[in-house]
mmCIF file of the N, C-alpha and C atoms, coordinates in Angstrom:
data_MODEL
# 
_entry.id   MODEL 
# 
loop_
_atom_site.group_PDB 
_atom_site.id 
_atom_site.type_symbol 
_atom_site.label_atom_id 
_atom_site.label_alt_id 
_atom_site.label_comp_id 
_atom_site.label_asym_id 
_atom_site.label_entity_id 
_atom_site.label_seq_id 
_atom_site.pdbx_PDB_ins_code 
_atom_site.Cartn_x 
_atom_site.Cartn_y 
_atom_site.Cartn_z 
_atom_site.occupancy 
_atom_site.B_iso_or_equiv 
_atom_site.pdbx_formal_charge 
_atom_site.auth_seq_id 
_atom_site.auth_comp_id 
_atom_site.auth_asym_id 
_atom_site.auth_atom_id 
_atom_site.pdbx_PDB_model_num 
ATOM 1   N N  . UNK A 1 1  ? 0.849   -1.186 0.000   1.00 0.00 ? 1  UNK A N  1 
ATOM 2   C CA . UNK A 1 1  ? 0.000   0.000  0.000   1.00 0.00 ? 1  UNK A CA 1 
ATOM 3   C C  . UNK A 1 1  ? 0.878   1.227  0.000   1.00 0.00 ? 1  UNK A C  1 
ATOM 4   N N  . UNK A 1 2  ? 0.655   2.298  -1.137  1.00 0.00 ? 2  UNK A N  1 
ATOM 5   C CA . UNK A 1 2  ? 1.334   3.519  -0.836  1.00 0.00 ? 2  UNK A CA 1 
ATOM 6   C C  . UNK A 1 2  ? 0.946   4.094  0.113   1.00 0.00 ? 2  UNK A C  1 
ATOM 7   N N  . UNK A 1 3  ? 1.793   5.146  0.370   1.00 0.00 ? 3  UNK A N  1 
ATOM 8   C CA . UNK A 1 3  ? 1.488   6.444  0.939   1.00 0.00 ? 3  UNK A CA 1 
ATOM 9   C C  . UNK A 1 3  ? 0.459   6.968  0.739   1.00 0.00 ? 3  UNK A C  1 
ATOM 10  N N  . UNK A 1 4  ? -1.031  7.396  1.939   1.00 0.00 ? 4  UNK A N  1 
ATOM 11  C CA . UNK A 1 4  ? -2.384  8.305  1.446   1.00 0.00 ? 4  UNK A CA 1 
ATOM 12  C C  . UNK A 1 4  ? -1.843  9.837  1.377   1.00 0.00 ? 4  UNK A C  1 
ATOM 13  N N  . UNK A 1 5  ? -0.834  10.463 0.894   1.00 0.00 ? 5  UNK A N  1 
ATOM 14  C CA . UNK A 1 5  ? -0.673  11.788 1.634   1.00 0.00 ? 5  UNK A CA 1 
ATOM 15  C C  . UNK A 1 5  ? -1.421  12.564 1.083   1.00 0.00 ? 5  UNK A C  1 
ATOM 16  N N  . UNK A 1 6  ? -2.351  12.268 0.413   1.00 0.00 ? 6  UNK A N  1 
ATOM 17  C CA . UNK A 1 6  ? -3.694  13.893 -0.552  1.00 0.00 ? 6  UNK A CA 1 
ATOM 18  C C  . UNK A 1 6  ? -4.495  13.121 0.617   1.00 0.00 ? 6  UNK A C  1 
ATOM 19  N N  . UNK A 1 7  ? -4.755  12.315 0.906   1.00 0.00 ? 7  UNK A N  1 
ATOM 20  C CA . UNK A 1 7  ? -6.220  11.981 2.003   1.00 0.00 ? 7  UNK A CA 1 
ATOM 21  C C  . UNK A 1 7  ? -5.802  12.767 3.064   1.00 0.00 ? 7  UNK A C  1 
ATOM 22  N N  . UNK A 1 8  ? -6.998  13.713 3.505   1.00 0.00 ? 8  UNK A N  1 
ATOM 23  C CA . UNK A 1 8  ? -6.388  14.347 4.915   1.00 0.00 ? 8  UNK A CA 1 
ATOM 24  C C  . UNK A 1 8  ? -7.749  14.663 5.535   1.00 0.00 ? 8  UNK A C  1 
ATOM 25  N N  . UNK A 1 9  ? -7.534  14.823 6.908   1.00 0.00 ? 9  UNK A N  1 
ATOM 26  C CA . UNK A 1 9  ? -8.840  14.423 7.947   1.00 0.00 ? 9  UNK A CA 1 
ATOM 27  C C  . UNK A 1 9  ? -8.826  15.762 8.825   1.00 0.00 ? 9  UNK A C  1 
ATOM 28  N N  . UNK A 1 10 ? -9.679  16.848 9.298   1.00 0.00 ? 10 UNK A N  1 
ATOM 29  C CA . UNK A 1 10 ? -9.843  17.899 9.920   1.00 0.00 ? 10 UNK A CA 1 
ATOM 30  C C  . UNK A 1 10 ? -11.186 18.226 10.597  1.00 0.00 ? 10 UNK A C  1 
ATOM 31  N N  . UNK A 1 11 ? -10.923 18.006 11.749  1.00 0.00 ? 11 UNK A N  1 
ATOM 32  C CA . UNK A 1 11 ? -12.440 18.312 12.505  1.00 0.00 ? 11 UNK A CA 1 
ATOM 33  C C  . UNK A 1 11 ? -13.149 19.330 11.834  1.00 0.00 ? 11 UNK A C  1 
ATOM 34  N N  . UNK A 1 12 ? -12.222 20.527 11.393  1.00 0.00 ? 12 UNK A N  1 
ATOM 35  C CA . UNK A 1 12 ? -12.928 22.065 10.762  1.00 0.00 ? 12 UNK A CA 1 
ATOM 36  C C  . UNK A 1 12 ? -13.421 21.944 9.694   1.00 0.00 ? 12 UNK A C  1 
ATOM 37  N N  . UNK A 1 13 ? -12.874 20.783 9.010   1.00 0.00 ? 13 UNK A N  1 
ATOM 38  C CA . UNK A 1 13 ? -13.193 20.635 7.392   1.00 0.00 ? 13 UNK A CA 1 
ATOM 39  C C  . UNK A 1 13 ? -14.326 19.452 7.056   1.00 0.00 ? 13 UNK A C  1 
ATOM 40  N N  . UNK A 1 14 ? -15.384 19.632 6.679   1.00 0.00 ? 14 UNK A N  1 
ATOM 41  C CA . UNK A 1 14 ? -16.170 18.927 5.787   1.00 0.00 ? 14 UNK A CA 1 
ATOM 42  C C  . UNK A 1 14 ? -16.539 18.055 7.458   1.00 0.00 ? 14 UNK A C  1 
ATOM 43  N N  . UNK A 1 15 ? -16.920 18.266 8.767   1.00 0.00 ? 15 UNK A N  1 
ATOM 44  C CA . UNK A 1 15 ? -17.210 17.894 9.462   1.00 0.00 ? 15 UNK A CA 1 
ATOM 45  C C  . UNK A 1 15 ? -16.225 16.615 9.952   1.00 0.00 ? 15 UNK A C  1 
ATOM 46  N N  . UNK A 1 16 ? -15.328 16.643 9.639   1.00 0.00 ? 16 UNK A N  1 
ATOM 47  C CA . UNK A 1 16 ? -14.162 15.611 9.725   1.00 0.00 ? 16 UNK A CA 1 
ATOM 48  C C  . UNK A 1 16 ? -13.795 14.810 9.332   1.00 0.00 ? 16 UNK A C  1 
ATOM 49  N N  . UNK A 1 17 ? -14.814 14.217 7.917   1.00 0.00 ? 17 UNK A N  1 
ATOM 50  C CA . UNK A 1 17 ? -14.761 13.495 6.906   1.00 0.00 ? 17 UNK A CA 1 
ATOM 51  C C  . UNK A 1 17 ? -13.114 13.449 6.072   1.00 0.00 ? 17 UNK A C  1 
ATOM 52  N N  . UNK A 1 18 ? -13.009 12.578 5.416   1.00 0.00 ? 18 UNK A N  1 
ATOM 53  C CA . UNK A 1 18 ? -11.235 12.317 5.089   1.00 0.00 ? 18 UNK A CA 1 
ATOM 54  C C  . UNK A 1 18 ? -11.865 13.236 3.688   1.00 0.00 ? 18 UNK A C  1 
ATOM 55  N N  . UNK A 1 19 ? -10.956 13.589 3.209   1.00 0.00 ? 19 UNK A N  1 
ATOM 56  C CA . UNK A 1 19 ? -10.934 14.596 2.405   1.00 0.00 ? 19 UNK A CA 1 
ATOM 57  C C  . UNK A 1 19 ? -9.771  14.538 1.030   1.00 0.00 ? 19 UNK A C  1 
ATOM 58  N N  . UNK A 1 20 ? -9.887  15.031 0.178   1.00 0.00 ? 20 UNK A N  1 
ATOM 59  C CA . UNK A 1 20 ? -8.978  15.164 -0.920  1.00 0.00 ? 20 UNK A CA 1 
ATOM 60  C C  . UNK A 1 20 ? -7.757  17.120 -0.189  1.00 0.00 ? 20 UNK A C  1 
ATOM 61  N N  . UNK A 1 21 ? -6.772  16.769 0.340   1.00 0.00 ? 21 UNK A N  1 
ATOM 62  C CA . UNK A 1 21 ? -5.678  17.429 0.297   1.00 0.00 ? 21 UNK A CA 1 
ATOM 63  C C  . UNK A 1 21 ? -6.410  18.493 0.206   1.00 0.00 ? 21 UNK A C  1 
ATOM 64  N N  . UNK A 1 22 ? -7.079  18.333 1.846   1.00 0.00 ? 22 UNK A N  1 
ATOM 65  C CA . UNK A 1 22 ? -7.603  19.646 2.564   1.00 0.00 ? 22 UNK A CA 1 
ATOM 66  C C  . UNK A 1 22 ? -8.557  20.520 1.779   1.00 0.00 ? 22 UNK A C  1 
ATOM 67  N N  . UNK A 1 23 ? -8.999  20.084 0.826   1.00 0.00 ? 23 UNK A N  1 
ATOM 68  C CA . UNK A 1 23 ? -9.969  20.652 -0.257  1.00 0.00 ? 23 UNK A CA 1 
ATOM 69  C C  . UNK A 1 23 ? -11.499 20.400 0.772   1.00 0.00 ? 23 UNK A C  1 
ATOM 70  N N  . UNK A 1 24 ? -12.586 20.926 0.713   1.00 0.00 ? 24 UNK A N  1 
ATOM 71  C CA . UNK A 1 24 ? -14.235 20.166 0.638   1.00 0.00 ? 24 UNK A CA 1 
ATOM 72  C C  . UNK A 1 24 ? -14.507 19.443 -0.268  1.00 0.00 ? 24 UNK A C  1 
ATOM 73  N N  . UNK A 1 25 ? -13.214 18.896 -0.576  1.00 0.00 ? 25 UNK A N  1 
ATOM 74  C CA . UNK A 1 25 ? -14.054 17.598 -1.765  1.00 0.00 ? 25 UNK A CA 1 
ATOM 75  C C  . UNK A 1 25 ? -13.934 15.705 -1.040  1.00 0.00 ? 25 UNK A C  1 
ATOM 76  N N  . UNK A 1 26 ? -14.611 15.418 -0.652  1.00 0.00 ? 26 UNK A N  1 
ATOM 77  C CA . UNK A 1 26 ? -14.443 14.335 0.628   1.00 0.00 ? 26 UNK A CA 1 
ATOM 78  C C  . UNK A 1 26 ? -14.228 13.081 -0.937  1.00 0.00 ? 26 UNK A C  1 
ATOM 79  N N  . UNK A 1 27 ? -13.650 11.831 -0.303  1.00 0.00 ? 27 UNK A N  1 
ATOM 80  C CA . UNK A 1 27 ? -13.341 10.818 -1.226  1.00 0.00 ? 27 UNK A CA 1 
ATOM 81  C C  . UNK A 1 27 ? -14.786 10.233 -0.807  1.00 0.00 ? 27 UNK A C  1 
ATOM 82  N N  . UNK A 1 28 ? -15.768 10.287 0.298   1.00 0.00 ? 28 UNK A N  1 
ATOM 83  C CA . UNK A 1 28 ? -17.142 9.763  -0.609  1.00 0.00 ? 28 UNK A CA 1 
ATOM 84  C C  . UNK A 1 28 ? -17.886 10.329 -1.291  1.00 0.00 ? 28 UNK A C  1 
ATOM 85  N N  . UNK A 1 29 ? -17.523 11.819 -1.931  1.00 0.00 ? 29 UNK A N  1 
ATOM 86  C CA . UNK A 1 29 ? -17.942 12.215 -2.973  1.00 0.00 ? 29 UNK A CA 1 
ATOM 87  C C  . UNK A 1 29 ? -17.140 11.988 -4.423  1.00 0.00 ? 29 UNK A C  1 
ATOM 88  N N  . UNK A 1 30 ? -16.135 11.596 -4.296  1.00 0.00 ? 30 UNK A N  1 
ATOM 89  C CA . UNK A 1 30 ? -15.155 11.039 -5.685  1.00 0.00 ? 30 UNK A CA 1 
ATOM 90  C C  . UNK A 1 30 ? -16.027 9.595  -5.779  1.00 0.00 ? 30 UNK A C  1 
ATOM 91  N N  . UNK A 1 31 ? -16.261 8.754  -4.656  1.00 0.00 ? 31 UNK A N  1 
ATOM 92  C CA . UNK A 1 31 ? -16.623 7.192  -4.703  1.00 0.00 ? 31 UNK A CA 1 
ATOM 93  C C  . UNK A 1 31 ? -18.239 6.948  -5.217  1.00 0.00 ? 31 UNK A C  1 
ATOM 94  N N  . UNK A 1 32 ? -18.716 7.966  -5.077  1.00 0.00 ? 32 UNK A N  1 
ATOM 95  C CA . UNK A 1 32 ? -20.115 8.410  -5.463  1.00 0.00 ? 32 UNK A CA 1 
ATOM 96  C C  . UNK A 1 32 ? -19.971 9.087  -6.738  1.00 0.00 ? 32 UNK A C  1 
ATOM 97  N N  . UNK A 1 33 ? -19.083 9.472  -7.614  1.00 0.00 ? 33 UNK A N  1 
ATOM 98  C CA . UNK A 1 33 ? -18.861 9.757  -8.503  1.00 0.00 ? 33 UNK A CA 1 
ATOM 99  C C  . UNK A 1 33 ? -18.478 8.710  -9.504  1.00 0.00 ? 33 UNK A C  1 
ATOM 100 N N  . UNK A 1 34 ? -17.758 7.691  -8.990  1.00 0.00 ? 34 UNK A N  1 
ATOM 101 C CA . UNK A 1 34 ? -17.086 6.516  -10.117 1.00 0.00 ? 34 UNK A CA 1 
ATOM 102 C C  . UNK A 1 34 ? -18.701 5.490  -9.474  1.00 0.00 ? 34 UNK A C  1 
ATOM 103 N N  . UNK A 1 35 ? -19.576 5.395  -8.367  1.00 0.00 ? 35 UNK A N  1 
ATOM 104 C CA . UNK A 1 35 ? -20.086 4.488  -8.412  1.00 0.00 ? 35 UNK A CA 1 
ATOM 105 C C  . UNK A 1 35 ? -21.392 4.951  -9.431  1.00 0.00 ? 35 UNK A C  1 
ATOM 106 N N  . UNK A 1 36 ? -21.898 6.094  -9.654  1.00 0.00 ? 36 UNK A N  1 
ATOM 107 C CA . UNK A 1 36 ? -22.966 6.323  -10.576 1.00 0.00 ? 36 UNK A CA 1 
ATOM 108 C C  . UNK A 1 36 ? -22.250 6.110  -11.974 1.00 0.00 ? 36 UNK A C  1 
ATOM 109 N N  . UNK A 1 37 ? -21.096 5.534  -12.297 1.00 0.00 ? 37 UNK A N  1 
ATOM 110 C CA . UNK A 1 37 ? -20.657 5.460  -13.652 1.00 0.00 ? 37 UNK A CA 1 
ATOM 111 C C  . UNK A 1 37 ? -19.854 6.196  -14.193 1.00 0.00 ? 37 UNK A C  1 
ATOM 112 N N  . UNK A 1 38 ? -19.357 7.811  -13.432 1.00 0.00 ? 38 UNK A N  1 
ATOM 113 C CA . UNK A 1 38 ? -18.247 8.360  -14.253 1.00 0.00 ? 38 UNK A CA 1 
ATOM 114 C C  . UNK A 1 38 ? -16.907 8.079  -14.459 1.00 0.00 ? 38 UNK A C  1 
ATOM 115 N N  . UNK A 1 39 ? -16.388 8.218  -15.270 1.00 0.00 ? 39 UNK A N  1 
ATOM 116 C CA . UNK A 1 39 ? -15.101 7.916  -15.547 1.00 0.00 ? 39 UNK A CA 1 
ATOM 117 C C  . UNK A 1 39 ? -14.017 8.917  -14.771 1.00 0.00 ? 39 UNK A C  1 
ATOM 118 N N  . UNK A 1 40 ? -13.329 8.521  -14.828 1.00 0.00 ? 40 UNK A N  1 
ATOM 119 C CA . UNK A 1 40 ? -11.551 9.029  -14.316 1.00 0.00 ? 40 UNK A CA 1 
ATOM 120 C C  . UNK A 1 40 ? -11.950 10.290 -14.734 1.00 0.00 ? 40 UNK A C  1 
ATOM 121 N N  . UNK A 1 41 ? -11.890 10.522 -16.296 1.00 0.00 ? 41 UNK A N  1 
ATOM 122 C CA . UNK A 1 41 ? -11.404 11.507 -17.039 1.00 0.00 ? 41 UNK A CA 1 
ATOM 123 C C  . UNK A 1 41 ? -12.767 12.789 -17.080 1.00 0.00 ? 41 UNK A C  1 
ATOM 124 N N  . UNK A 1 42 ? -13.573 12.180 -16.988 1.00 0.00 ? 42 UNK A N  1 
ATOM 125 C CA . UNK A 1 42 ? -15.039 12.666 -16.399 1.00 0.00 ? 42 UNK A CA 1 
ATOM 126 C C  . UNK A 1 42 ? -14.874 13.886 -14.871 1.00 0.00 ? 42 UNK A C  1 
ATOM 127 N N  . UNK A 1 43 ? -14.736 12.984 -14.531 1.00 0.00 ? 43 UNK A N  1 
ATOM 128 C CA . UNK A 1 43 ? -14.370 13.857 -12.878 1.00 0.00 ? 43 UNK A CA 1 
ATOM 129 C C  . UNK A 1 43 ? -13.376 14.403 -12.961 1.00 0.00 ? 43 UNK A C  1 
ATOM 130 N N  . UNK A 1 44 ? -12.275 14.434 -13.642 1.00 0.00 ? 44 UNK A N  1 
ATOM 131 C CA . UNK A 1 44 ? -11.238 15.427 -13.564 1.00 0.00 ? 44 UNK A CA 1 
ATOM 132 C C  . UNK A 1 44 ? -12.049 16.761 -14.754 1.00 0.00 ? 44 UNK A C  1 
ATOM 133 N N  . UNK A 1 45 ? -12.563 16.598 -15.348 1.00 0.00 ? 45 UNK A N  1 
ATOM 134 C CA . UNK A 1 45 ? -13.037 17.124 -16.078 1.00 0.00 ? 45 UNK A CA 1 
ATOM 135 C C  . UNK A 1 45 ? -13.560 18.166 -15.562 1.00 0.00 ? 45 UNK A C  1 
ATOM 136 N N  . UNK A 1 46 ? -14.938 17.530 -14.760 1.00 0.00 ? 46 UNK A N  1 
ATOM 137 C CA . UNK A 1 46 ? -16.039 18.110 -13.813 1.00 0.00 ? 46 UNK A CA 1 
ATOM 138 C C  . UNK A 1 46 ? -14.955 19.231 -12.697 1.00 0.00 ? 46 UNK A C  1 
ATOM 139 N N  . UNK A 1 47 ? -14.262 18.513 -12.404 1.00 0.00 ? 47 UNK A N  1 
ATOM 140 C CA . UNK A 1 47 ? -13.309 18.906 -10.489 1.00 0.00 ? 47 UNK A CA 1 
ATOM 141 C C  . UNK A 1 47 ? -11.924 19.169 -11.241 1.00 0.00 ? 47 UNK A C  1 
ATOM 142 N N  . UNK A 1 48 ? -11.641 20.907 -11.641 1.00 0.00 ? 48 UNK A N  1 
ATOM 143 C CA . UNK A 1 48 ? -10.336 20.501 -12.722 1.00 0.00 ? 48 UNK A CA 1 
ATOM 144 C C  . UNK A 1 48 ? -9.023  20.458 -11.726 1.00 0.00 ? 48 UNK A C  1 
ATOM 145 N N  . UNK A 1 49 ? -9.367  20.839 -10.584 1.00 0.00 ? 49 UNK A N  1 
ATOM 146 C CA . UNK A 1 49 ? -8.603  20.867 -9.400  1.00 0.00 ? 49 UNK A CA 1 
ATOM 147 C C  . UNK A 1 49 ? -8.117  19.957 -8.220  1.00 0.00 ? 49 UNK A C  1 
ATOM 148 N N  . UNK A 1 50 ? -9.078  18.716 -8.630  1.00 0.00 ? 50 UNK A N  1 
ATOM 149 C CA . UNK A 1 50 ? -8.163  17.579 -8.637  1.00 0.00 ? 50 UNK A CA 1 
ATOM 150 C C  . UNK A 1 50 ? -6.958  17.067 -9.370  1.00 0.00 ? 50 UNK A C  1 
ATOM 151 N N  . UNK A 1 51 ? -6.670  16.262 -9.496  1.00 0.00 ? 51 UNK A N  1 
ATOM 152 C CA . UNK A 1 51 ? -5.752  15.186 -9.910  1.00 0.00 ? 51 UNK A CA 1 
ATOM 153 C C  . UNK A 1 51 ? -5.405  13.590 -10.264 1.00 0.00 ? 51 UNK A C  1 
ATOM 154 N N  . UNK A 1 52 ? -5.350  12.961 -11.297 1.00 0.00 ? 52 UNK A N  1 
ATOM 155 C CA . UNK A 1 52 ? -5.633  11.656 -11.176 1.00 0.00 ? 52 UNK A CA 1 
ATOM 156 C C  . UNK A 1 52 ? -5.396  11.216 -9.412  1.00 0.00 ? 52 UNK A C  1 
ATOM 157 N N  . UNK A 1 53 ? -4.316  11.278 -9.503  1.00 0.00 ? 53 UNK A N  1 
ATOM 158 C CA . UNK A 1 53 ? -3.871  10.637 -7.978  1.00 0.00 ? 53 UNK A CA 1 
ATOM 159 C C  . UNK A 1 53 ? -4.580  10.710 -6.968  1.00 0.00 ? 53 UNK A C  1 
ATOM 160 N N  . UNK A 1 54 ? -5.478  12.105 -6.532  1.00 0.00 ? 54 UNK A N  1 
ATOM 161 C CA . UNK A 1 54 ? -6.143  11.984 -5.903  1.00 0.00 ? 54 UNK A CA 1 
ATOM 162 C C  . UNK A 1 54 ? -7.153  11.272 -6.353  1.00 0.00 ? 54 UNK A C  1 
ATOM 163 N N  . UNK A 1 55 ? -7.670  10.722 -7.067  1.00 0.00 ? 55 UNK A N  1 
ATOM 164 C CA . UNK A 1 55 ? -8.773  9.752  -7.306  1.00 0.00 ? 55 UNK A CA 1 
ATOM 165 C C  . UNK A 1 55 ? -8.384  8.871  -7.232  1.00 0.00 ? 55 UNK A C  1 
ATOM 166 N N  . UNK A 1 56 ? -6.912  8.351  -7.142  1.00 0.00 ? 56 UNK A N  1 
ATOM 167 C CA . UNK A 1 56 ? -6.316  6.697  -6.969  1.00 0.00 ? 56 UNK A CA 1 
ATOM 168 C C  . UNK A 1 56 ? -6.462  6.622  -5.672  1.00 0.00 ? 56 UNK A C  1 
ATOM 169 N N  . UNK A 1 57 ? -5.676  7.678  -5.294  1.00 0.00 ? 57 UNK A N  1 
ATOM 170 C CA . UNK A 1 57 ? -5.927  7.890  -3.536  1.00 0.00 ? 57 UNK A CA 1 
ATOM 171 C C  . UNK A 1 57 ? -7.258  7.367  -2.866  1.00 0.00 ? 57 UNK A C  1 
ATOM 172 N N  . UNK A 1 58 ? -8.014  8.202  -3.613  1.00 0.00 ? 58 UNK A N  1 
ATOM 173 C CA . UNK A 1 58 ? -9.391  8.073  -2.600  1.00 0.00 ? 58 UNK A CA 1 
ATOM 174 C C  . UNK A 1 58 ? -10.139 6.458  -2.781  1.00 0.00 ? 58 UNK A C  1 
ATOM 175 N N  . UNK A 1 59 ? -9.586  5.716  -4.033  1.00 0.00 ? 59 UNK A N  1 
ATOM 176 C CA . UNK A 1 59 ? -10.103 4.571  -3.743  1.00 0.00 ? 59 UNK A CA 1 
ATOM 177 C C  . UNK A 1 59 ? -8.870  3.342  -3.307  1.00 0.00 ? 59 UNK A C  1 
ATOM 178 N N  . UNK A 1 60 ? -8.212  4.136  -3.117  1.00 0.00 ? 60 UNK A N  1 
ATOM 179 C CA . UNK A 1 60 ? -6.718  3.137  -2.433  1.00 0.00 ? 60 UNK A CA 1 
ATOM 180 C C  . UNK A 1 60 ? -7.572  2.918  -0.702  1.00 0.00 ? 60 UNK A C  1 
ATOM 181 N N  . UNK A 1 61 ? -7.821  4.985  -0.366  1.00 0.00 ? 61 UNK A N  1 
ATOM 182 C CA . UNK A 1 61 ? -8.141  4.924  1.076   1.00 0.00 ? 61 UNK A CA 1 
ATOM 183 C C  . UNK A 1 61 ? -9.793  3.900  1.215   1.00 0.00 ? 61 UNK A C  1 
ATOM 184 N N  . UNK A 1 62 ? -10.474 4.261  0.303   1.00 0.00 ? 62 UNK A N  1 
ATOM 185 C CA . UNK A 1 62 ? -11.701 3.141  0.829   1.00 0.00 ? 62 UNK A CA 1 
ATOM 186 C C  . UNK A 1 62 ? -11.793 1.588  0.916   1.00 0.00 ? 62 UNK A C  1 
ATOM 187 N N  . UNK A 1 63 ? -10.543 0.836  0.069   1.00 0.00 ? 63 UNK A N  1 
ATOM 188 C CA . UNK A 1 63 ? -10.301 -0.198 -0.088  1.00 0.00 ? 63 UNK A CA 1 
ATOM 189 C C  . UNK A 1 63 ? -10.055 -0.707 1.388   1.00 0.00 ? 63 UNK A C  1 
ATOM 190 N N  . UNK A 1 64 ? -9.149  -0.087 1.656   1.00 0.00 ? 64 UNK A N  1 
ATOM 191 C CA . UNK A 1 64 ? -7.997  0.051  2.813   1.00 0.00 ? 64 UNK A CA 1 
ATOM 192 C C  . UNK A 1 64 ? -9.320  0.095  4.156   1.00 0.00 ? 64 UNK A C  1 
ATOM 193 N N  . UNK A 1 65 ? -10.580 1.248  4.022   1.00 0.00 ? 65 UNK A N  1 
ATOM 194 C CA . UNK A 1 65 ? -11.487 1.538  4.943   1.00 0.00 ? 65 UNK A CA 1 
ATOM 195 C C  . UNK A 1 65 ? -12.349 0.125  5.043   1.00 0.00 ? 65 UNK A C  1 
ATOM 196 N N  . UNK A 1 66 ? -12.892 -0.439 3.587   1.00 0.00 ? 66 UNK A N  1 
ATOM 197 C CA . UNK A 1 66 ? -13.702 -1.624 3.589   1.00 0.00 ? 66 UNK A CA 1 
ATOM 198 C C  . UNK A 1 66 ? -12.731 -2.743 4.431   1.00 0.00 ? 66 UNK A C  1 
ATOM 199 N N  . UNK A 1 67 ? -11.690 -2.712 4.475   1.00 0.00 ? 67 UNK A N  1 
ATOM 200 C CA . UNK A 1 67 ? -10.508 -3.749 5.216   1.00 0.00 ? 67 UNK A CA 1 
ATOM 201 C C  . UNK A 1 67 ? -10.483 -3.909 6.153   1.00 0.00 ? 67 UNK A C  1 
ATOM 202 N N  . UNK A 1 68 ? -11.035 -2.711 6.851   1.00 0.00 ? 68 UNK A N  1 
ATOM 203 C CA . UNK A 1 68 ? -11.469 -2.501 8.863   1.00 0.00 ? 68 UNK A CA 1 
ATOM 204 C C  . UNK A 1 68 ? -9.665  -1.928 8.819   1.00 0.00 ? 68 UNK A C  1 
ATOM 205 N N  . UNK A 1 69 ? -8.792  -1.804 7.918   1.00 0.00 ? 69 UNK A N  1 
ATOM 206 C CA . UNK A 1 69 ? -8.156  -1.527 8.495   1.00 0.00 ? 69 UNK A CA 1 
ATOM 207 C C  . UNK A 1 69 ? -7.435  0.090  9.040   1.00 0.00 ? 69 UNK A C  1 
ATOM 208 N N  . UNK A 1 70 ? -6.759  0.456  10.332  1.00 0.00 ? 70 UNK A N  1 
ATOM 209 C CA . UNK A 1 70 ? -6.469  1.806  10.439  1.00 0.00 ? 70 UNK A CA 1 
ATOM 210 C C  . UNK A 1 70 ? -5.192  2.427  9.748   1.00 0.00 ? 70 UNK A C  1 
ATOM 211 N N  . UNK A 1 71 ? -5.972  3.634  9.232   1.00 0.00 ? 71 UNK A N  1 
ATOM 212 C CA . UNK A 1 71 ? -4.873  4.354  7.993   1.00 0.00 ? 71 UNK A CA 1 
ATOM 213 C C  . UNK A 1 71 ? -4.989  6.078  8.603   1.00 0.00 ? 71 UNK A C  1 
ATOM 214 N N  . UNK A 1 72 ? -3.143  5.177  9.192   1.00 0.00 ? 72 UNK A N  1 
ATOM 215 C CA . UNK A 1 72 ? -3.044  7.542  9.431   1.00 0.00 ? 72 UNK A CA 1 
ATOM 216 C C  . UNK A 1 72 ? -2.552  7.795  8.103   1.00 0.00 ? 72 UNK A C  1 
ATOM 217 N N  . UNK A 1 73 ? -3.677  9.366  8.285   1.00 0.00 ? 73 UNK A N  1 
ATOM 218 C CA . UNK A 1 73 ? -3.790  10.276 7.303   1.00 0.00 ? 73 UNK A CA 1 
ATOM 219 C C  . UNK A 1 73 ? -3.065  11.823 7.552   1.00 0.00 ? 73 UNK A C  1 
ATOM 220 N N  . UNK A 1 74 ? -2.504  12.165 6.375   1.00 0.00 ? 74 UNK A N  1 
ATOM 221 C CA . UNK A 1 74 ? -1.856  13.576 6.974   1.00 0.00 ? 74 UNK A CA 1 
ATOM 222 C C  . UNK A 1 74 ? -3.074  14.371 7.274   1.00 0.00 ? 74 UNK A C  1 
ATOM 223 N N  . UNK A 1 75 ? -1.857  15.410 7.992   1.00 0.00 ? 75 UNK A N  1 
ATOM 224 C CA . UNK A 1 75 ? -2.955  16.412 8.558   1.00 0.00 ? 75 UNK A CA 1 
ATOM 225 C C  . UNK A 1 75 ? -2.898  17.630 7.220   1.00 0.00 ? 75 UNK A C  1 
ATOM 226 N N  . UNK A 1 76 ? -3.495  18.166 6.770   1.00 0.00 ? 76 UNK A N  1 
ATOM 227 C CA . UNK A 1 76 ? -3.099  19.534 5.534   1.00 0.00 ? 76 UNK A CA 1 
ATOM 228 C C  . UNK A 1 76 ? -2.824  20.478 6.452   1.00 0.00 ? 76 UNK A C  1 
# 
């Protein structure tokens, strides 16, 4: 497993939800994005201020979440 370092977690931010690199864009809104059918290139499209990576990220971190297992996340 790489490094999550774009996943980042902040009580102040998005209610403390893990997040795309301190942005309000939470990875269950990227995961809700590839699960209604959009593509990669779609959502970067839509969000030009993402980054592939952060979309690898965010389903590296839910894989990792469905696993039960614990993943420190940077702080932004």
């Amino acid at each position: 497993m790489g490094q999550l370092n774009r996943i980042t977690q902040q009580a102040d931010v998005m209610g403390g939800k893990a997040c795309i690199r301190g942005m309000r864009i939470t990875v269950g809104m990227v995961l809700g994005q590839i699960g209604a059918g959009h593509s990669v290139d779609k959502i970067l499209a839509d969000y030009p201020y993402l980054e592939r990576e952060d979309i690898m990220q965010a389903l590296r971190y839910a894989a990792w979440r469905a696993e039960e297992r614990e993943v420190v996340l940077a702080t932004a």
